[in-house]
mmCIF file of the C-alpha atoms, coordinates in Angstrom:
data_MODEL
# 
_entry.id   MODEL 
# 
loop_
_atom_site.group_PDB 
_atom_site.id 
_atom_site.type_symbol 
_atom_site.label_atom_id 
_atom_site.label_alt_id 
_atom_site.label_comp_id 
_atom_site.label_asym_id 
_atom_site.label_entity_id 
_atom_site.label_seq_id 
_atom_site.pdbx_PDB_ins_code 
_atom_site.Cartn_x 
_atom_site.Cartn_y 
_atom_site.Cartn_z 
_atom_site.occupancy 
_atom_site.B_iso_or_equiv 
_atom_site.pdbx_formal_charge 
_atom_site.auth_seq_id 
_atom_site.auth_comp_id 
_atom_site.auth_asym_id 
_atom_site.auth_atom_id 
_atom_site.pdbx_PDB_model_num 
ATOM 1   C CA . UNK A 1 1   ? 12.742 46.712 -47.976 1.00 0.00 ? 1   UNK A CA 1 
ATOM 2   C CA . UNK A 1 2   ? 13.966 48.605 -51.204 1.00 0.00 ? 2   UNK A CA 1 
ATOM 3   C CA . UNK A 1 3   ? 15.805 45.651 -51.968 1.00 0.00 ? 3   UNK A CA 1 
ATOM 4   C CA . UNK A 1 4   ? 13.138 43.354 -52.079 1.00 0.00 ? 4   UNK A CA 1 
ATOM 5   C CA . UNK A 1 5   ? 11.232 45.780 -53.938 1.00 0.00 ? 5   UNK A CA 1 
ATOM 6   C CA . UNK A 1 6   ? 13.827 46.303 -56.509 1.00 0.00 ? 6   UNK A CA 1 
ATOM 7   C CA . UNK A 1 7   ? 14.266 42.545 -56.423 1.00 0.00 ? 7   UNK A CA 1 
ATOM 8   C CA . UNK A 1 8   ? 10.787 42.310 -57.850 1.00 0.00 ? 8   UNK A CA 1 
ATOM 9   C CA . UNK A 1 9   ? 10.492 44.851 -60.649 1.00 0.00 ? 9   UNK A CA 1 
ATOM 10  C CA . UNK A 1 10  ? 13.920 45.365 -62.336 1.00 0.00 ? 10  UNK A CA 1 
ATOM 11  C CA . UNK A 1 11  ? 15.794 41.926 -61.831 1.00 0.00 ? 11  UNK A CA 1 
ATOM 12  C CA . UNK A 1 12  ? 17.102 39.947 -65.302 1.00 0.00 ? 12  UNK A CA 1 
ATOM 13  C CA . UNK A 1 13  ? 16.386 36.552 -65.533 1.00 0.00 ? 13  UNK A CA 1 
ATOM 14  C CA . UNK A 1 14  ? 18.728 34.433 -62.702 1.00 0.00 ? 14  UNK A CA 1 
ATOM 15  C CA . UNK A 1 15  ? 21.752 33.092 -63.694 1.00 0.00 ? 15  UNK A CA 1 
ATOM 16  C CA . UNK A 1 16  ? 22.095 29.278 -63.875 1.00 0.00 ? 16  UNK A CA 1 
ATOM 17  C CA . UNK A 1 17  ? 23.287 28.810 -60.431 1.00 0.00 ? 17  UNK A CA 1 
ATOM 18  C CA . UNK A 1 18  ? 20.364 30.661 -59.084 1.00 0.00 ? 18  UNK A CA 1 
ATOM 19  C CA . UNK A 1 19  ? 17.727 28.981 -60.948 1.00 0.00 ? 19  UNK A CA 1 
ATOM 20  C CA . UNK A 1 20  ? 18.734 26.114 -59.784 1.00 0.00 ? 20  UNK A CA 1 
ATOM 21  C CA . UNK A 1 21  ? 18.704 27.127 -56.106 1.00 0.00 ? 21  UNK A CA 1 
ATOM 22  C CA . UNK A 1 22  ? 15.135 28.315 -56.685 1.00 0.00 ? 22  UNK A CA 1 
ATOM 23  C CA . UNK A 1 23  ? 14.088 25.556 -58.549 1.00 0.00 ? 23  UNK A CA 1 
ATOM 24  C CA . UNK A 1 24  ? 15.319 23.442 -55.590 1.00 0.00 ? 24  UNK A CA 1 
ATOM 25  C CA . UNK A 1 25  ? 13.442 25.528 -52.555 1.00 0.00 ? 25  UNK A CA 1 
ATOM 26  C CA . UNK A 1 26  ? 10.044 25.582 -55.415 1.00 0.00 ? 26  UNK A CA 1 
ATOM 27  C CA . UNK A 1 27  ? 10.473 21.574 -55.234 1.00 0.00 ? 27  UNK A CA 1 
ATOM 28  C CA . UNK A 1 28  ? 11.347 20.962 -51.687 1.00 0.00 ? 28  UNK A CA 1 
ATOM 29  C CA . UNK A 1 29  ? 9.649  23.808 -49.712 1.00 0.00 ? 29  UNK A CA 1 
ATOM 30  C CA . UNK A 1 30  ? 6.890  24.854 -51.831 1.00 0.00 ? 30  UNK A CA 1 
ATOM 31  C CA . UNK A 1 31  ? 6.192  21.597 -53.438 1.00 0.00 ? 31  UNK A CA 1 
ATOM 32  C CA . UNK A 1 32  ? 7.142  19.127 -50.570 1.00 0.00 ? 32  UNK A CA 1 
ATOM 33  C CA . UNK A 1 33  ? 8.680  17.131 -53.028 1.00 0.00 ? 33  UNK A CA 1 
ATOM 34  C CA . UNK A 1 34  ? 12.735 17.336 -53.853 1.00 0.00 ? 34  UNK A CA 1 
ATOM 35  C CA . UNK A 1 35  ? 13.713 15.097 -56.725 1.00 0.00 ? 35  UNK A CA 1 
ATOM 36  C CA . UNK A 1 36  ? 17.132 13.754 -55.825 1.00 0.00 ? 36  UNK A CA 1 
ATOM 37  C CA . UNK A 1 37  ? 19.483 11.797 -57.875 1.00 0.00 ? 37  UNK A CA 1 
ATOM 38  C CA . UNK A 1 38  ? 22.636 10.881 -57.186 1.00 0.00 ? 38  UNK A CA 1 
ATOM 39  C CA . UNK A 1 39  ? 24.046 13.140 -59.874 1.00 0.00 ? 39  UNK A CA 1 
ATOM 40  C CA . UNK A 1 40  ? 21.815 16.188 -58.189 1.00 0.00 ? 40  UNK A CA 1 
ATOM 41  C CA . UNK A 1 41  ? 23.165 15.387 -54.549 1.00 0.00 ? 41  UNK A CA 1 
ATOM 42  C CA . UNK A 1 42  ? 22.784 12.765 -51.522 1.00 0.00 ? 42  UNK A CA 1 
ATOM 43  C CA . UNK A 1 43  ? 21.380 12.715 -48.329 1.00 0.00 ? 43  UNK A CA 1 
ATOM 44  C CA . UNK A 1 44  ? 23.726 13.382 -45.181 1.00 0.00 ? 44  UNK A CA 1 
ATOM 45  C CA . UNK A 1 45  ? 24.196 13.096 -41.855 1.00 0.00 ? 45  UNK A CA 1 
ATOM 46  C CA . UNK A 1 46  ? 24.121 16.210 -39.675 1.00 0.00 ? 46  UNK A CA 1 
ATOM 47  C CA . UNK A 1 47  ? 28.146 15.479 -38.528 1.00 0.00 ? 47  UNK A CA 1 
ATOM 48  C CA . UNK A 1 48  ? 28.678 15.793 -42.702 1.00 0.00 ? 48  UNK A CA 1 
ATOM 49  C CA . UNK A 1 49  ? 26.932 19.398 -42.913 1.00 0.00 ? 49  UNK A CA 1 
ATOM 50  C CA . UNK A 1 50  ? 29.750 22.700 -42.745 1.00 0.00 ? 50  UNK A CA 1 
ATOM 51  C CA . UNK A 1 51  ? 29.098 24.067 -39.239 1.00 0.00 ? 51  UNK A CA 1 
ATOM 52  C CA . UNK A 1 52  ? 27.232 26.939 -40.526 1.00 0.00 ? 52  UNK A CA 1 
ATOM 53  C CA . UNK A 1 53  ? 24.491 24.342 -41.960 1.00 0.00 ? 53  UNK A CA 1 
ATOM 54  C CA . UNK A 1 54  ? 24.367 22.803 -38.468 1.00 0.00 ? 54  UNK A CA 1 
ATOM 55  C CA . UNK A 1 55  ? 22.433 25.206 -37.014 1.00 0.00 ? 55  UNK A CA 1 
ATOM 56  C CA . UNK A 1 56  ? 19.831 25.845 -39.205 1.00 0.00 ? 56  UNK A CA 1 
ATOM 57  C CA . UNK A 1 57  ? 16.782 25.375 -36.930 1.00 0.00 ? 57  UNK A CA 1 
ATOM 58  C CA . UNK A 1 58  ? 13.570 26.666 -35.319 1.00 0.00 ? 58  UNK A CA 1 
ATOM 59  C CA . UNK A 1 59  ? 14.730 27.724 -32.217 1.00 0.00 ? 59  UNK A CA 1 
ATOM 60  C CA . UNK A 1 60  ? 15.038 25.270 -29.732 1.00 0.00 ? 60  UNK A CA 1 
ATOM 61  C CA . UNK A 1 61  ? 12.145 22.551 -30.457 1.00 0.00 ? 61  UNK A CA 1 
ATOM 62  C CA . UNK A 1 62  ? 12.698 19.221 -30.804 1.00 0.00 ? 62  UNK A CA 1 
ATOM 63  C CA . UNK A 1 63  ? 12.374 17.496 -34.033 1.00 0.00 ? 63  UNK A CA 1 
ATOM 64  C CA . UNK A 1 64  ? 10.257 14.138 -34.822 1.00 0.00 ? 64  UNK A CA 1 
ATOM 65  C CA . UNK A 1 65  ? 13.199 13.797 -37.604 1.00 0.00 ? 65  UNK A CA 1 
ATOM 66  C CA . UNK A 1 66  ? 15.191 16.431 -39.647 1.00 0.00 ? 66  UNK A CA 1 
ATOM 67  C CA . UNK A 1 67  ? 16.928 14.900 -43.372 1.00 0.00 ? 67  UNK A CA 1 
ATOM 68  C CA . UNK A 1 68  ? 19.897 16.928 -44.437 1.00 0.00 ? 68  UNK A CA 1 
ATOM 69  C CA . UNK A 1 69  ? 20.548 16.930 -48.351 1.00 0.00 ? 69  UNK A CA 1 
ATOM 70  C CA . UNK A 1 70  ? 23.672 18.195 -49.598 1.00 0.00 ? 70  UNK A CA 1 
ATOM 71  C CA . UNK A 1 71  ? 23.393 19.472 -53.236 1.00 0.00 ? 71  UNK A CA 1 
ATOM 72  C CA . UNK A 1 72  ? 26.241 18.601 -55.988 1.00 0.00 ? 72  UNK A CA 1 
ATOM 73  C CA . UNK A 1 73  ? 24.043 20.631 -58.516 1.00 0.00 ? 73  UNK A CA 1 
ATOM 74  C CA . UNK A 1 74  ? 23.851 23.650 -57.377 1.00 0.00 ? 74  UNK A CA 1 
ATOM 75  C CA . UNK A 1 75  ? 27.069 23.380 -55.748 1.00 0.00 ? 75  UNK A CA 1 
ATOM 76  C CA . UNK A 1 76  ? 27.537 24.692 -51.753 1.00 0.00 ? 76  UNK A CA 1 
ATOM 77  C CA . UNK A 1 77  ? 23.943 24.045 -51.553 1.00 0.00 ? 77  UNK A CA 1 
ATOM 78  C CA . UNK A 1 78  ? 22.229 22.493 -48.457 1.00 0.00 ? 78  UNK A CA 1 
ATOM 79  C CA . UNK A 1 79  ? 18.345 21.218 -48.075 1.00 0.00 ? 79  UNK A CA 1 
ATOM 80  C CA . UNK A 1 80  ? 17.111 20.386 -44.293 1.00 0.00 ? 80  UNK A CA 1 
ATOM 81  C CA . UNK A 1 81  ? 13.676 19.257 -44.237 1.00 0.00 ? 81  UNK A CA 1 
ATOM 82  C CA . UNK A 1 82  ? 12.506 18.799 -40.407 1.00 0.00 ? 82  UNK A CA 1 
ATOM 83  C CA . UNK A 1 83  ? 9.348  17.390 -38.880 1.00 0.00 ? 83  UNK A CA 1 
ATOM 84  C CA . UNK A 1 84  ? 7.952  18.400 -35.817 1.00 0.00 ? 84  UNK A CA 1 
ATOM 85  C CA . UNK A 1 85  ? 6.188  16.173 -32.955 1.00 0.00 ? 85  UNK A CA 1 
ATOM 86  C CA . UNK A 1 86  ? 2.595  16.704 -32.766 1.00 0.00 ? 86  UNK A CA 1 
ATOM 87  C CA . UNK A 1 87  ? 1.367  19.313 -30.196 1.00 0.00 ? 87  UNK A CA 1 
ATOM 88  C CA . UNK A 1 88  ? 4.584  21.104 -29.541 1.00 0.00 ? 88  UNK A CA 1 
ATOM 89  C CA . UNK A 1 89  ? 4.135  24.550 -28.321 1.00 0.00 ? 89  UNK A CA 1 
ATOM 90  C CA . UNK A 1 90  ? 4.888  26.327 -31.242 1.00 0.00 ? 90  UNK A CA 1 
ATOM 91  C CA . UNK A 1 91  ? 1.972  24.762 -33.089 1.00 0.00 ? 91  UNK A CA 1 
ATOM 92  C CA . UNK A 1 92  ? 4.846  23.882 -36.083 1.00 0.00 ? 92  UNK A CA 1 
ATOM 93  C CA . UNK A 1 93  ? 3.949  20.954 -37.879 1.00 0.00 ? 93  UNK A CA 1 
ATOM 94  C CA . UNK A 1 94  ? 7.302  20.926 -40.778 1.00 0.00 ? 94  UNK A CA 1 
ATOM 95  C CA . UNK A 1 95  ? 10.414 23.464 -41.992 1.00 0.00 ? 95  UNK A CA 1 
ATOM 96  C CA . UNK A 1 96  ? 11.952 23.318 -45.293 1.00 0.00 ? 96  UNK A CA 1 
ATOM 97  C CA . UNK A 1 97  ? 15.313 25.320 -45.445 1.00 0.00 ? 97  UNK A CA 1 
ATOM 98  C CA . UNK A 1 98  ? 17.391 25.879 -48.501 1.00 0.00 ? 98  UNK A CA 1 
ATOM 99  C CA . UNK A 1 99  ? 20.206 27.660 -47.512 1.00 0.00 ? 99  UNK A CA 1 
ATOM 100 C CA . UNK A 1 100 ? 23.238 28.169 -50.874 1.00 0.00 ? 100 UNK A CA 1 
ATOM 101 C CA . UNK A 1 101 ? 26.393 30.463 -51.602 1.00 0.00 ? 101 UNK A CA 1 
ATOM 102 C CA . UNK A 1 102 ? 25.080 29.653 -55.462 1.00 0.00 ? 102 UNK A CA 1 
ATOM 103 C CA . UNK A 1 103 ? 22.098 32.046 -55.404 1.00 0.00 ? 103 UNK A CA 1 
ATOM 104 C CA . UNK A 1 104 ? 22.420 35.860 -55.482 1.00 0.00 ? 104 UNK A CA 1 
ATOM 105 C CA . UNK A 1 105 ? 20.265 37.750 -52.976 1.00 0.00 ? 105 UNK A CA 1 
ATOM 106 C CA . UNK A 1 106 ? 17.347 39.342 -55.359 1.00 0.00 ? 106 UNK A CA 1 
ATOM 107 C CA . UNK A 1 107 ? 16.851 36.133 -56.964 1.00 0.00 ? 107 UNK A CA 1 
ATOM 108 C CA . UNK A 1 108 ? 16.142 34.657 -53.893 1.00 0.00 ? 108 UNK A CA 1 
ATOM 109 C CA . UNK A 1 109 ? 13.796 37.371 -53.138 1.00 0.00 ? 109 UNK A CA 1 
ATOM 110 C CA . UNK A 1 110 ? 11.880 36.584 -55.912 1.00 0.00 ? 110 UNK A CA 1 
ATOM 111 C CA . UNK A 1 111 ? 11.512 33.237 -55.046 1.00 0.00 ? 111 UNK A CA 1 
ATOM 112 C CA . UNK A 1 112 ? 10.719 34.553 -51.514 1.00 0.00 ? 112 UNK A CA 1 
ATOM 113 C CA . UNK A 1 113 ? 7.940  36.308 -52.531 1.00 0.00 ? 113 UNK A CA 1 
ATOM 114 C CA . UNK A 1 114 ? 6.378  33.660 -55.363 1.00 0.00 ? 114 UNK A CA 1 
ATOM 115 C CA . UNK A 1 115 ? 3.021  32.301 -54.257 1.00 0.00 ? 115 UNK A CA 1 
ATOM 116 C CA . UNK A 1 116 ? 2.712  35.441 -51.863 1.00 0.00 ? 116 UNK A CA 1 
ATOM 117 C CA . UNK A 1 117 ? 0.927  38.441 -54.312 1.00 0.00 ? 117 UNK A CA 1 
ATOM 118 C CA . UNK A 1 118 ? -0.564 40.425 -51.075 1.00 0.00 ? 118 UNK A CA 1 
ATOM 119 C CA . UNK A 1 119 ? 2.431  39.635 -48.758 1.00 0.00 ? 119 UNK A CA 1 
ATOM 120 C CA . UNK A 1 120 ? 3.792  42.044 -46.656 1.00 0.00 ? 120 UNK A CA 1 
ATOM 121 C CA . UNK A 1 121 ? 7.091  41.465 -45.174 1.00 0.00 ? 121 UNK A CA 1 
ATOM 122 C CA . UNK A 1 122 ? 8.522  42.101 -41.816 1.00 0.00 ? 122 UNK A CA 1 
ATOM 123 C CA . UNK A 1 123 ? 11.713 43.217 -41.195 1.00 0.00 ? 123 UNK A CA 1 
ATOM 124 C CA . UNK A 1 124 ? 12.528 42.897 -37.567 1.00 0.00 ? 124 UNK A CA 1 
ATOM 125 C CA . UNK A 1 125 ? 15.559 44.904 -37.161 1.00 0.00 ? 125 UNK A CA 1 
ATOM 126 C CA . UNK A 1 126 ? 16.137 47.814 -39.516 1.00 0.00 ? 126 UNK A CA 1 
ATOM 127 C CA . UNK A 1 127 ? 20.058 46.938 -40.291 1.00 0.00 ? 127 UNK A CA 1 
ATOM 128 C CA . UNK A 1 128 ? 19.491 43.226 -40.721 1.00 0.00 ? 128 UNK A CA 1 
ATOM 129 C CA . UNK A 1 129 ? 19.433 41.142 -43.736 1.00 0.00 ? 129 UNK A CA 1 
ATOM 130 C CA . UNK A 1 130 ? 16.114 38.870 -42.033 1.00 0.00 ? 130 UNK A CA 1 
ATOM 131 C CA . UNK A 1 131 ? 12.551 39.018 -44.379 1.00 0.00 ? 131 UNK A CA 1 
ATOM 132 C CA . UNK A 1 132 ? 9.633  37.158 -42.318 1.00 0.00 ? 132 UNK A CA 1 
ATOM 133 C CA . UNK A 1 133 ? 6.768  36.935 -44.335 1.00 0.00 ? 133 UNK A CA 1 
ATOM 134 C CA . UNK A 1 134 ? 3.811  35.691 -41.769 1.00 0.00 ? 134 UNK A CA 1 
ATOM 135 C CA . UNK A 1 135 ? 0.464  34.386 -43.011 1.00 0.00 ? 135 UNK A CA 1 
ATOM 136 C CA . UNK A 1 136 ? -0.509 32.116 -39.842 1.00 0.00 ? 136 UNK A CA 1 
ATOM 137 C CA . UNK A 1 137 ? -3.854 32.090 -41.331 1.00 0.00 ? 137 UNK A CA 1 
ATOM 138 C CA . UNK A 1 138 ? -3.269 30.507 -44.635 1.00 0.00 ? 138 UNK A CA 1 
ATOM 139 C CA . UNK A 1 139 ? -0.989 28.168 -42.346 1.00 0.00 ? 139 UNK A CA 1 
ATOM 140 C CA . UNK A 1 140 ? 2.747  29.171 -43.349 1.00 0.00 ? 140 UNK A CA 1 
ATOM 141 C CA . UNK A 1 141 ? 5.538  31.666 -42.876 1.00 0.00 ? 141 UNK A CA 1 
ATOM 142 C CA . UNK A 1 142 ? 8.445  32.308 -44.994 1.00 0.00 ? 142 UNK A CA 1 
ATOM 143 C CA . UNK A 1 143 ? 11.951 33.414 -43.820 1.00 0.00 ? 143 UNK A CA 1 
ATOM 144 C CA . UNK A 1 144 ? 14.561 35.351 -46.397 1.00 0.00 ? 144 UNK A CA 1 
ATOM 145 C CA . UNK A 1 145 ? 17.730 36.123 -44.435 1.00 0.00 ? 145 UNK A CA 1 
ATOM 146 C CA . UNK A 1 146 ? 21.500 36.308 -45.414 1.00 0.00 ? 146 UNK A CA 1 
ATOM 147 C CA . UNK A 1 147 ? 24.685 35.032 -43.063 1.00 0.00 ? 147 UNK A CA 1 
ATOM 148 C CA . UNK A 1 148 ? 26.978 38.055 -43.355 1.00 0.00 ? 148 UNK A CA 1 
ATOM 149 C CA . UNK A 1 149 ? 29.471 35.780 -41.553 1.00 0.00 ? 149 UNK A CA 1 
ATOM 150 C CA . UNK A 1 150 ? 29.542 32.550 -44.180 1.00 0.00 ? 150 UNK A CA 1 
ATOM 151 C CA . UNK A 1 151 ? 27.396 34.476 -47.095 1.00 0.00 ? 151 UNK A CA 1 
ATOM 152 C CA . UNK A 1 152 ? 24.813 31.875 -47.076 1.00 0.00 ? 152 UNK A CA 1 
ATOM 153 C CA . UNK A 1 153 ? 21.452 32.972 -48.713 1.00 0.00 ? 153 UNK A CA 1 
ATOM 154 C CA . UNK A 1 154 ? 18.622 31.259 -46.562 1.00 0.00 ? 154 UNK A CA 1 
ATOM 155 C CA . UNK A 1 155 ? 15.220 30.271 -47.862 1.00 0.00 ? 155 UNK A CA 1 
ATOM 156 C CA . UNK A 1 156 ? 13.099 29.226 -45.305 1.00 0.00 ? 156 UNK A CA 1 
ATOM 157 C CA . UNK A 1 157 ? 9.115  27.902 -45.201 1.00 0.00 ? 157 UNK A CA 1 
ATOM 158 C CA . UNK A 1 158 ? 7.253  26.704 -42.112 1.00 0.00 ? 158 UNK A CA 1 
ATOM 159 C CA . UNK A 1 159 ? 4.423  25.089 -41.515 1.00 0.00 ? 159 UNK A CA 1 
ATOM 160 C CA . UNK A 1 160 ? 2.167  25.609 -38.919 1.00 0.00 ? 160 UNK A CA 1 
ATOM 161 C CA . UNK A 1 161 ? -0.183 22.469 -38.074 1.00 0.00 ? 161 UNK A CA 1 
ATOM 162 C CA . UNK A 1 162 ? -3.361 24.242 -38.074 1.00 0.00 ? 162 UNK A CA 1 
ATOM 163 C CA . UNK A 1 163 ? -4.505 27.606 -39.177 1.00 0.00 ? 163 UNK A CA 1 
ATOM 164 C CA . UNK A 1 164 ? -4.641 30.730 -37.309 1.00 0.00 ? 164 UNK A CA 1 
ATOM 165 C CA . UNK A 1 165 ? -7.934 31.140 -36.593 1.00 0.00 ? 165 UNK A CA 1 
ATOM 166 C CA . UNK A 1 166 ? -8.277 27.077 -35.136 1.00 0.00 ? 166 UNK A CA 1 
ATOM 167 C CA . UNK A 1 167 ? -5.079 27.437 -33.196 1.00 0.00 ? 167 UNK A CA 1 
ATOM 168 C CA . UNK A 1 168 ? -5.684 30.596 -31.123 1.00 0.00 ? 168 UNK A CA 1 
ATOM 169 C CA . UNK A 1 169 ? -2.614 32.623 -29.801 1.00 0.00 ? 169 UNK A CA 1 
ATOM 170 C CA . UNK A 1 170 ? 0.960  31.825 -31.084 1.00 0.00 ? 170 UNK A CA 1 
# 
């Protein structure tokens, strides 16, 4: 928690790698829109990602259809933007994950908290590097968490396909 607070009030500007990384997740899972070029990265097939990439998913659900973008600017960055089928029991209707080695951790808690003034994150177990940030009724949650193993800085938004309040229990 102090890091995130930290994060927040005494952080300099990012450096270039970082902005980009932000700018990326702000464009693909905040806007919904990534602008790709071919000089800013390609779209890949899962077999292409590093095995750490691989297994960045929500649990075990089954996708409608998941595209993997690997990113030449920022470099060892990876985009997977999934759809979910209609009506599955987690009531998720999309993911965007941005997961990079090119962004440092309390830059990526700033972007974790933009668009989120009130939030109030949850951090499940008190030795982890995992941020949830919840808000079922404004339809999203957000996900912060760092790979100790492959120092991969994850950025995470999901969509839920219907508000809280319309969609009962989770």
């Amino acid at each position: 928690m102090m890091l995130l607070a930290f994060a927040l009030l005494a952080v300099p500007a990012p450096h270039a790698q970082s902005a980009e990384v932000m700018q990326v997740y702000r464009e693909a899972c905040v806007e919904g829109g990534l602008r790709l070029t071919a000089e800013r990265g390609r779209v890949v097939r899962w077999e292409e990602l590093p095995e750490f990439a691989r297994d960045l998913r929500w649990g075990d659900l089954e996708p409608d259809r998941t595209t993997y973008v690997a990113m030449k600017a920022p470099p060892s960055t990876y985009v997977a933007l999934t759809h979910f089928k209609p009506g599955n029991r987690a009531h998720l209707a999309s993911e965007c994950i941005v997961a990079s080695r090119s962004i440092r951790i309390e830059d990526a808690a700033v972007a974790f908290f933009e668009g989120t003034p009130k939030a109030h994150p949850i951090r499940y177990l008190p030795w982890s590097r995992w941020w949830d940030i919840d808000v079922p009724e404004q339809g999203y949650r957000k996900t912060l968490w760092v790979a100790s193993h492959s120092k991969y800085v994850v950025l995470q938004t999901t969509l839920y396909d219907r508000p809280a309040a319309a969609a009962g229990p989770r």
